[in-house]
C-alpha positions as CSV (number, residue, x, y, z in Angstrom):
1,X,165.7,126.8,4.8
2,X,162.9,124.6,3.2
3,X,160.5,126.7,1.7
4,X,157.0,126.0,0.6
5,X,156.7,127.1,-3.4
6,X,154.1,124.5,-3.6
7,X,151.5,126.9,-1.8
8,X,151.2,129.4,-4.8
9,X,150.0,127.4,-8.5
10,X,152.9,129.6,-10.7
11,X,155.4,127.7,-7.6
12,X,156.8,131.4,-7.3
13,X,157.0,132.8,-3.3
14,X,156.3,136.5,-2.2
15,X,159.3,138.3,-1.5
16,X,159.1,141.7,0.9
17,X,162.6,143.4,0.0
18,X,163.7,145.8,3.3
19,X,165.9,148.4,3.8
20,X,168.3,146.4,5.9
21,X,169.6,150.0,7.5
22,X,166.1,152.2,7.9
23,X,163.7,149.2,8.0
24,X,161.6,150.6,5.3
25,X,160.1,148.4,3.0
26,X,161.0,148.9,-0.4
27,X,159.5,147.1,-2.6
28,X,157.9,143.3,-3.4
29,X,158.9,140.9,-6.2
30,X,158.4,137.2,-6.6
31,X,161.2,134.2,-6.1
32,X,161.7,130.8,-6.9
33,X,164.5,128.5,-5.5
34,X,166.7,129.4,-8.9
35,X,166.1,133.1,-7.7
36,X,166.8,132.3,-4.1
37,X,170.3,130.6,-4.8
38,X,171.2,133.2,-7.4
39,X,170.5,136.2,-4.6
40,X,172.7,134.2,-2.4
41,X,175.5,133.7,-4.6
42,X,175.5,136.8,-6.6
43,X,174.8,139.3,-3.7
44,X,172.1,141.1,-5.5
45,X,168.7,140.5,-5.3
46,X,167.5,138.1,-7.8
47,X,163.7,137.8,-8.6
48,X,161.8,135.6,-10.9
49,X,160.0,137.9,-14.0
50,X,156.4,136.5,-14.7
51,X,156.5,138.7,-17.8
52,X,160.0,137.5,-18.9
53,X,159.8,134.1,-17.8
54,X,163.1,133.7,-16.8
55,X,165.3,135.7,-13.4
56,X,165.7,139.0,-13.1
57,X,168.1,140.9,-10.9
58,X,167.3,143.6,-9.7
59,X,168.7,146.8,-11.8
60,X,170.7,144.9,-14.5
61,X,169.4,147.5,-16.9
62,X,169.1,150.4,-14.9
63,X,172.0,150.0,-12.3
64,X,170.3,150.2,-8.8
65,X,170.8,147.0,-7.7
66,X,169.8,145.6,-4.4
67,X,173.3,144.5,-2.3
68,X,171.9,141.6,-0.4
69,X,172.2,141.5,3.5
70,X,169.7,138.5,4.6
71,X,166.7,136.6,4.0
72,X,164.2,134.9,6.4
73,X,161.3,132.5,5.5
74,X,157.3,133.9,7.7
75,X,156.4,130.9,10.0
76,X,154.3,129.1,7.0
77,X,157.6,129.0,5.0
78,X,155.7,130.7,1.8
79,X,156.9,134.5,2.0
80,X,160.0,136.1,2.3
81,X,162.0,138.7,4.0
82,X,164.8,139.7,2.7
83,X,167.0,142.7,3.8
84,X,168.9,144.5,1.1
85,X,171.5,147.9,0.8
86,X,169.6,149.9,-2.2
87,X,171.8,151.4,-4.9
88,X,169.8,154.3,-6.3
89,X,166.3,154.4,-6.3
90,X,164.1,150.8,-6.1
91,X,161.3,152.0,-8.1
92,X,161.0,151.8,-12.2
93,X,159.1,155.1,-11.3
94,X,162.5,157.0,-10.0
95,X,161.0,157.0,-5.7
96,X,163.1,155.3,-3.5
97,X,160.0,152.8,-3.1
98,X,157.5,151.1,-5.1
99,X,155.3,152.5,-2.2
100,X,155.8,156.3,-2.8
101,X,157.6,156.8,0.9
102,X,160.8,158.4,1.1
103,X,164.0,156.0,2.4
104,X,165.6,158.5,4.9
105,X,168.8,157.2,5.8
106,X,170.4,160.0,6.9
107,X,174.1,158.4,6.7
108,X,173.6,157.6,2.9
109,X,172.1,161.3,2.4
110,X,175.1,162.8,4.3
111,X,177.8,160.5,1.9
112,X,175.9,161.6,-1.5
113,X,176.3,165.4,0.3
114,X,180.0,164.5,0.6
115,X,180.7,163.0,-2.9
116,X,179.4,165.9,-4.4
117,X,181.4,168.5,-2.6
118,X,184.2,166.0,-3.7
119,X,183.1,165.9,-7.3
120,X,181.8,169.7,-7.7
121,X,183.8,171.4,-5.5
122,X,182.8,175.0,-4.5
123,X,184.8,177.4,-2.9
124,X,182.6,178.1,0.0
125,X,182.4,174.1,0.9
126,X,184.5,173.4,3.6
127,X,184.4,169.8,2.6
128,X,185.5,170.5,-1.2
129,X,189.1,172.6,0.5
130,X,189.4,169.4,2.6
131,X,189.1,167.2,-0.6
132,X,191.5,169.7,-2.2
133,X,194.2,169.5,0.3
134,X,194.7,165.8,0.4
135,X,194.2,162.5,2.2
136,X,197.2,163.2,4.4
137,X,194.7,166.5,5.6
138,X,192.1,164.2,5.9
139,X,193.9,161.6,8.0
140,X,195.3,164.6,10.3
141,X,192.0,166.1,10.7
142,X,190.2,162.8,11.5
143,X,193.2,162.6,14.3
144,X,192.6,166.0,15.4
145,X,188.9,165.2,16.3
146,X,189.6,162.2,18.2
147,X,191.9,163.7,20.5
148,X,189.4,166.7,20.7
149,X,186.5,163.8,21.5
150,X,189.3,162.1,24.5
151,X,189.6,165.7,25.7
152,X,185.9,166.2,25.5
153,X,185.5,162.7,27.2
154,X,187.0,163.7,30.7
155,X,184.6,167.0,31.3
156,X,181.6,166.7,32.5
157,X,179.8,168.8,29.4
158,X,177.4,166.6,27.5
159,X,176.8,168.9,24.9
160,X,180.5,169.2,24.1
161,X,181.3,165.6,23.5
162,X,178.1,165.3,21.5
163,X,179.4,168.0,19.2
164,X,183.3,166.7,19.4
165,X,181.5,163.3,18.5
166,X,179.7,164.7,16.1
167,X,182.6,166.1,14.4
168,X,184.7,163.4,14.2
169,X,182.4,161.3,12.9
170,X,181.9,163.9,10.0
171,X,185.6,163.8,9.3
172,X,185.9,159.6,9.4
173,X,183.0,159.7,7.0
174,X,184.8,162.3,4.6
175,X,188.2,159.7,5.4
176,X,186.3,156.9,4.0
177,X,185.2,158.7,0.9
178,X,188.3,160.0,0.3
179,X,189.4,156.2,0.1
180,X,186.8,155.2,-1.8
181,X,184.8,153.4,0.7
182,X,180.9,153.6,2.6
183,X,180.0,153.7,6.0
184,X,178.0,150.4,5.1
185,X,181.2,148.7,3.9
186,X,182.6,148.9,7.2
187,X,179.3,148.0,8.8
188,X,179.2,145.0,7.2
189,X,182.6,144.2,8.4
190,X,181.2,144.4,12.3
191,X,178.1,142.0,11.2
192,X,180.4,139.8,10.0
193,X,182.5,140.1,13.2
194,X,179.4,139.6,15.0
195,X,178.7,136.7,13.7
């Protein structure tokens, strides 16, 4: 990708940073080609400082990085799209944006939920008695739903697959925490498949 840092007198390019899973924009920085190659290598969003003179990666000091997903150059080849996985809040501020809208992605929100039934557990949480009992419980449960969802799969009730869906898919989710892993790690396995 030939890009034009030419355009702009300081040679540094506009870069929009997106949500690569809600599509919200989270915040904009500035990027050279040093910046660019660093993103690419690193897998975290690399800008370049005009205060500090020198790259910046986003959340070397305070920890929420952006996980790099993509970039993509606007038809003049002088901005830059590039879609990102946020860890923690983007903004110095705290907000999940440096434009004061909420990121809503429900399947993040609903993993944070589940970590901290895991890590506080309560003893009206149904999620911190799964915790409790094992991954071998886990893995049974996550079973148990998916023969529930085949069962549900062969009636002719909408509603009652929605909700057998609905369950298993809470159960894999609490699976995958339970080993330590996010529902983005495995969706990054089917875009690389995809590809």
């Amino acid at each position: 990708m030939k890009l034009n840092y030419a355009k702009y007198a300081d040679g540094l390019i506009p870069a929009i940073i997106q949500d690569s899973d809600s599509g919200i924009v989270l915040m904009l920085g500035f990027m050279n080609a040093e910046a660019v190659a660093a993103t690419k290598t690193s897998g975290r969003v690399t800008f370049f400082s005009r205060s500090k003179q020198q790259l910046w990666t986003k959340g070397e000091t305070s920890g929420n990085y952006l996980e790099f997903v993509s970039i993509a150059a606007d038809c003049d080849k002088d901005t830059l799209l590039l879609k990102a996985n946020p860890v923690g809040p983007v903004c110095h501020t705290g907000a999940n944006t440096c434009f004061g809208e909420v990121n809503k992605n429900f399947l993040s929100e609903l993993e944070s939920v589940i970590d901290e039934r895991r890590s506080n557990p309560t003893d009206d949480s149904y999620v911190s008695k799964l915790f409790a009992k094992g991954i071998n419980k886990i893995a049974q449960k996550v079973g148990e739903e998916a023969v529930e969802v085949v069962i549900a799969a062969k009636d002719d009730d909408i509603d009652a697959f929605k909700n057998e869906s609905a369950d298993l898919f809470f159960h894999y989710l609490i699976l995958l925490r339970a080993k330590g892993i996010s529902m983005s790690d495995v969706l990054s396995v089917l875009k690389e498949r995809r590809r």
